[in-house]
C-alpha positions as CSV (number, residue, x, y, z in Angstrom):
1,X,101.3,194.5,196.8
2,X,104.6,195.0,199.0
3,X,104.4,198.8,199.0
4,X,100.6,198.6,200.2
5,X,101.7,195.7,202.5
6,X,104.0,198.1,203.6
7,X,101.9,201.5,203.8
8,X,98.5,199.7,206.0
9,X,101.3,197.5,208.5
10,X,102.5,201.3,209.5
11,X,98.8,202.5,209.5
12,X,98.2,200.1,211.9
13,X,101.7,200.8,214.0
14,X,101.4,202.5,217.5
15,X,103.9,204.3,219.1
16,X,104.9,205.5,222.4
17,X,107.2,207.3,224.3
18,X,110.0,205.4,226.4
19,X,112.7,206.1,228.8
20,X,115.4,205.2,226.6
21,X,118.4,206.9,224.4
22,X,116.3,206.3,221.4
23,X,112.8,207.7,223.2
24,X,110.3,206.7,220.5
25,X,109.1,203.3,220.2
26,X,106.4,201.7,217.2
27,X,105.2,198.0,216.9
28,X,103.2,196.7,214.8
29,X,101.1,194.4,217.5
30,X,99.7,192.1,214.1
31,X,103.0,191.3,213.1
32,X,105.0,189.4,215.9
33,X,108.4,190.8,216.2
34,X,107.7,193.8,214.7
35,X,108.9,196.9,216.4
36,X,111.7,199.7,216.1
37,X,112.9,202.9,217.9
38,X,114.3,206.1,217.2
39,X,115.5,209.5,218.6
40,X,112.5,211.4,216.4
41,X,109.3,209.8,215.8
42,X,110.0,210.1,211.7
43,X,113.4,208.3,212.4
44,X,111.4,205.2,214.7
45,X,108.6,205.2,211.9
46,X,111.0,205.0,209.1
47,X,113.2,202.0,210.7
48,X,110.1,200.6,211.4
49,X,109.1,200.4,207.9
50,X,112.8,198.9,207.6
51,X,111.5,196.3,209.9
52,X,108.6,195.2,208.4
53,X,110.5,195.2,204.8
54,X,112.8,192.4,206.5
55,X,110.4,190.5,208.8
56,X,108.3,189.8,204.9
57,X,111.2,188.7,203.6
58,X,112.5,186.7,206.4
59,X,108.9,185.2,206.8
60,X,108.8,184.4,202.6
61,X,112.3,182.4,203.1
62,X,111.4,181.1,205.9
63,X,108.1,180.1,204.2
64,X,106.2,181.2,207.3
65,X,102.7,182.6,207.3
66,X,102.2,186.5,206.4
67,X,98.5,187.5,208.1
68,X,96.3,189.6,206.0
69,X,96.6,193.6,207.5
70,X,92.4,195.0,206.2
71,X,92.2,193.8,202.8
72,X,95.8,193.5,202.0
73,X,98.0,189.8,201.7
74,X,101.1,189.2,200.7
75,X,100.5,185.4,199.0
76,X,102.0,183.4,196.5
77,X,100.7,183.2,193.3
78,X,101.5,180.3,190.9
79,X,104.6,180.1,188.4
80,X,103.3,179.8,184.6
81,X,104.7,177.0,183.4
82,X,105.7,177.6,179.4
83,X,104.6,175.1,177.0
């Protein structure tokens, strides 16, 4: 569920090109927050993903809403409780 989280939040991810040291810029617009930069396009799309890996864990502690990205959530599921 994290992975595919993960894989449709970068899907979804639009990049540009900025007058900066680190040139290439991604945010993902649905996730508030969420955005990196890089000197290569690979190296902003994979600290992106880096990103979005600690904004879903900040939001879990945090216990702050995760929105649905297409047909993917990240949601709790109940604890069995053992009889």
């Amino acid at each position: 569920m994290l992975v595919e989280y993960i894989e449709e939040a970068l899907k979804k991810a639009h990049y540009e090109i900025i007058a900066d040291e680190e040139p290439y810029y991604g945010e993902v617009r649905e996730l508030k927050g969420v955005w990196a930069s890089g000197k290569t396009l690979e190296e902003c799309r994979n600290n992106l993903k880096d990103v979005i890996e600690g904004w879903i864990l900040l939001s879990i502690k945090r216990e702050i809403p995760i929105p649905k990205l297409g047909e993917i959530e990240i949601k709790e599921t109940p604890e069995e409780v053992a009889a």
